[in-house]
N, C-alpha and C positions, 0 to 999 in steps of 0.2 A: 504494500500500500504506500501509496506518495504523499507525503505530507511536506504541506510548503512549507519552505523556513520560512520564522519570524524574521519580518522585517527590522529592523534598529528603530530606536526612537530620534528624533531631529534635533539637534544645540544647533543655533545660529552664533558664529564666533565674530565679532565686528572688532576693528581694529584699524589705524591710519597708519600705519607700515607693516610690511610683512617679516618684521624682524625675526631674525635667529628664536628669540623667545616664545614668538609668538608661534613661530613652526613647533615647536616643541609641545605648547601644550595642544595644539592642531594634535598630535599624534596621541596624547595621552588621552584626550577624549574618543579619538578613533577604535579604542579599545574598546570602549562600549556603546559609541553613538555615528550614526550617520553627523558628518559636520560641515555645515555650510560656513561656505565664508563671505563680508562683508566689509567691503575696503570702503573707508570714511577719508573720501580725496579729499584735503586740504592744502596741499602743497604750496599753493599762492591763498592769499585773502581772498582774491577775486571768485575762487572757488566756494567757498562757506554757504553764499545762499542758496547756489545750486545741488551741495553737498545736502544739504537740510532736505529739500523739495524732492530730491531723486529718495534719500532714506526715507523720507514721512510716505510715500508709493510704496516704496518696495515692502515695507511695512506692514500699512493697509492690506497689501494683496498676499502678505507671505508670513505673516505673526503668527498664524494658528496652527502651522504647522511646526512649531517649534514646542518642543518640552520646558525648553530653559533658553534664557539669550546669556552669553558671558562677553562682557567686552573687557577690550586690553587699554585701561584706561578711565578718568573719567572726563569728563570734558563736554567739548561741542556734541563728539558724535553717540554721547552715552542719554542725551536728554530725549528725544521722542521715545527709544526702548524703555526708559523707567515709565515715562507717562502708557506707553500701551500696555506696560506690565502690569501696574497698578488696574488701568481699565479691565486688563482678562485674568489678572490673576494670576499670572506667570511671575517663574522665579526671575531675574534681573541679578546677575552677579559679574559684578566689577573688582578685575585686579589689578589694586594701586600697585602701582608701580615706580613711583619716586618722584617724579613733574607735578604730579596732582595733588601732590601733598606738601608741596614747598611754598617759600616764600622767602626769594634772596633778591630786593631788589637792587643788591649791590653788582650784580653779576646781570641783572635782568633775566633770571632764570625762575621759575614756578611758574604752575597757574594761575598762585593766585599774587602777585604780582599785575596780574591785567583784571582789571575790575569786571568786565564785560564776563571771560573768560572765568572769573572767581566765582561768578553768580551759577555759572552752568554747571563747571565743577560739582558747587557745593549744593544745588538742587539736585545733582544727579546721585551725589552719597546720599540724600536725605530719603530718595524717594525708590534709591535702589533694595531688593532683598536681601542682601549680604555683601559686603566690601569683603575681599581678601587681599591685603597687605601682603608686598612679598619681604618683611619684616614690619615686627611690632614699633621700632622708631615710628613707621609713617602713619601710625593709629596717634601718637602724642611724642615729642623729646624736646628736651631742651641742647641747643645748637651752642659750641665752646670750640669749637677749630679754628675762629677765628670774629673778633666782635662785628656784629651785623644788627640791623636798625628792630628783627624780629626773631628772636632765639629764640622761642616758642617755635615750635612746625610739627606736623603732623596734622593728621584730618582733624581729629576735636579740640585744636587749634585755632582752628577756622572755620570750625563748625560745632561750635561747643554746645548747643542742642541736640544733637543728631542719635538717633534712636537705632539705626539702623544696625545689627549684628557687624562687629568686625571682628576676624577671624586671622591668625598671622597664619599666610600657609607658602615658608619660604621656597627660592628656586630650588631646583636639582640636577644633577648634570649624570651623566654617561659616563660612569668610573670606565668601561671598556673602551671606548672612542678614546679620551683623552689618558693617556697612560704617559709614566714617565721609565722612559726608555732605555736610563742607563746610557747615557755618551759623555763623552766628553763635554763639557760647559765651559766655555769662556770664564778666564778667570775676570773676575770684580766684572760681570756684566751687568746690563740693569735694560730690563725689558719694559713696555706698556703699550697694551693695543688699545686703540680707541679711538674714535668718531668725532672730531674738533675742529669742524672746517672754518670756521670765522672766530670774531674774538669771545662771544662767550665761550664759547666750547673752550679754548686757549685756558682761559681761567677755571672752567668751570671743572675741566677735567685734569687741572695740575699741569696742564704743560711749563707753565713759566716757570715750576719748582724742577722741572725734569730740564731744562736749558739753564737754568743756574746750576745744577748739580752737574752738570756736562760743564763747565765753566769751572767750577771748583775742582771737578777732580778731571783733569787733561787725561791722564793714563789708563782713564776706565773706560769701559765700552757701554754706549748707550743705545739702543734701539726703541724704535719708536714707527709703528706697524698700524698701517689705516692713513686714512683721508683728514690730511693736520693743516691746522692754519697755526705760520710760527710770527711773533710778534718781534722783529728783531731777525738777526743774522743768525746762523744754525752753526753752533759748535762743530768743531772738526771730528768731533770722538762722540757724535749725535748721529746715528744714521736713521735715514727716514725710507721708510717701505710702504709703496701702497699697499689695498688691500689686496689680500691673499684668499688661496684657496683654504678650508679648513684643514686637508691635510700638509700643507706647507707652512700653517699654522702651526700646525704639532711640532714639526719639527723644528721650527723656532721658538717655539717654548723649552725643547730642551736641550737648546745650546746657552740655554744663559741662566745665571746664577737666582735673579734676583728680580723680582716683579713691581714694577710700581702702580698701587694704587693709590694718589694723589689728589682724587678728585674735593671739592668744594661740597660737593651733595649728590647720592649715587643711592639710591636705595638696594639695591640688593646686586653689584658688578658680577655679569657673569665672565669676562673673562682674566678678572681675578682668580675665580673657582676654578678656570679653567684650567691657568697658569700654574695653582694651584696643584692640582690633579698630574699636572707632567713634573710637577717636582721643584718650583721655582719657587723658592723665600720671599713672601710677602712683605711689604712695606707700604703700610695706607695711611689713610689720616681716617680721623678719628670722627666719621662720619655716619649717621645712620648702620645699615647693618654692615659695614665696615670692620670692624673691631669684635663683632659676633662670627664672623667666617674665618679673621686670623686668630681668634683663641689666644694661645700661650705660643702655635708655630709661627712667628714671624714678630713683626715689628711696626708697631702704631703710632704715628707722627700725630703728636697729643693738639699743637697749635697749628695751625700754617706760618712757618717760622724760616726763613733761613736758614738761621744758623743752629736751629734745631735738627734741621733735617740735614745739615753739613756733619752734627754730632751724633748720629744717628749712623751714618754713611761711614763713619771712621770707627765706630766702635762694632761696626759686622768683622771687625778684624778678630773680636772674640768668640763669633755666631759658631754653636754647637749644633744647632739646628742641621739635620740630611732631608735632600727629597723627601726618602719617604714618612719623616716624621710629615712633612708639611702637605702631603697626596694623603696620609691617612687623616688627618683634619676635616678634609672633604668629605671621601668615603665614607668615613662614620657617621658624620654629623648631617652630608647635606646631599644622597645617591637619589638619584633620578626615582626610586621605587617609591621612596621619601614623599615625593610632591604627586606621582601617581598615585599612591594611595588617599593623602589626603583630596586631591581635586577631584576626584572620584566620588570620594561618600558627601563632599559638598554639592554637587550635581543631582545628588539624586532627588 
């Protein structure tokens, strides 16, 4: 006798880049859900009222077929799905992500920084069914890496009414994809990949502490991998790689000692984790969940300082620290099954 398989139930995923992250949890829902996808084009201003007009359609015509919507993000494109949740009674779960919970207007970084853009935000946490934080900083912390106009950040921050469930359900990564492989590593190397094409990015992800540290120390090796905007002339012992494929990736993670994560405000760096993962000694600043993923292996730049992170730099000449203490950090604490399980029984 033939009996049809069950069909899947439907999650609609909506998101305004199809980042690495967002691929990721694309595949964790795939395990139990048929999953559509929803790209929120914003890329120019000019876009937004047509972005609005095409999602508020596709909506109307396509909302009841969904179990659950989860978007990446809260923002422009998170407000008609909370309103048609609320209307049908569907779940509506948003994972913050670190933009939507800030507020540096020294850097011009957050949403909520732009008033227009805060309002959206923060009607879209209020009226969502569950916020999931990809660390508990971006639910409330108080910000000390460096004095800013609003140390308070995080959603009930900004939204110190909000009623809505937040749940911290951090990244996870692929202990088998990214492995540290045993080579040779440049001695005193200092790696960091990252996304900093104009001057926020410049600040906001550390580069100006990574071209001062190439400046103080002539004889070490610095790399500096992704699409960079430099403020200034580029040290001689700075080299700059566009982007790469992931597997060329790997193998530049483990030719180098020493990983910098630098950034200004970073909710949850996955290619920290990642760098991580192949055996490179962290070095971050003391950011959101920064300081939660290096633990005890590695080393956390308490201010954004100079001559902090110059003494910092000088005294890895004592580091006890091996790869794999600093690859087991990950694995135990932060393995891809980690975040599969939890987004899973959140979904349901």
């Amino acid at each position: 006798m033939n009996t049809k398989k069950q069909e899947k139930e439907s999650v609609l995923m909506l998101y305004v880049l199809f980042a690495t992250f967002v691929k990721r949890d694309v595949a964790i829902l795939e395990k139990k859900y048929q999953v559509d996808l929803y790209q929120f084009n914003t890329s120019k201003k000019i876009y937004l009222f047509y972005a609005f007009i095409k999602q508020f359609f596709f909506l109307l015509f396509n909302f009841h077929k969904y179990k659950a919507i989860v978007i990446q993000s809260s923002g422009y494109l998170s407000f008609f799905p909370v309103i048609f949740g609320k209307i049908a009674k569907k779940p509506i779960i948003i994972i913050a992500i670190g933009t939507d919970c800030a507020k540096l207007p020294e850097i011009n970084y957050g949403a909520h920084t732009k008033k227009i853009l805060s309002w959206f935000t923060n009607f879209s946490f209020k009226n969502a069914s569950l916020i999931l934080p990809v660390h508990k900083s971006l639910e409330k912390s108080f910000y000390s890496y460096m004095d800013v106009e609003f140390p308070d950040q995080g959603i009930r921050s900004f939204n110190p009414t909000i009623k809505t469930p937040i749940i911290e359900m951090v990244n996870g990564y692929d202990t088998v994809k990214w492995q540290n492989k045993n080579l040779d590593r440049i001695k005193n190397s200092f790696l960091s990949v990252t996304f900093a094409v104009d001057e926020i990015g410049h600040y906001r992800k550390g580069i100006d502490l990574i071209v001062k540290a190439a400046n103080l120390f002539p004889d070490y090796y610095f790399t500096i991998v992704g699409k960079v905007y430099l403020k200034g002339a580029c040290p001689k012992n700075l080299h700059l790689i566009d982007n790469v494929k992931q597997e060329e990736l790997l193998e530049i993670y483990n030719k180098h000692q020493y990983y910098f994560q630098l950034s200004m405000f970073e909710g949850f760096p996955n290619a920290l984790c990642e760098a991580m993962l192949c055996g490179c000694i962290p070095i971050g600043s003391n950011v959101a969940g920064i300081p939660d993923i290096i633990g005890k292996k590695g080393y956390v730049l308490k201010q954004k300082n100079t001559e902090s992170l110059k003494q910092l730099i000088l005294n890895l000449q004592k580091n006890k620290l091996t790869p794999n203490d600093v690859r087991n950090q990950i694995s135990s604490n932060f393995p891809l099954e980690r975040r599969e399980n939890e987004f899973l029984n959140h979904v349901l």
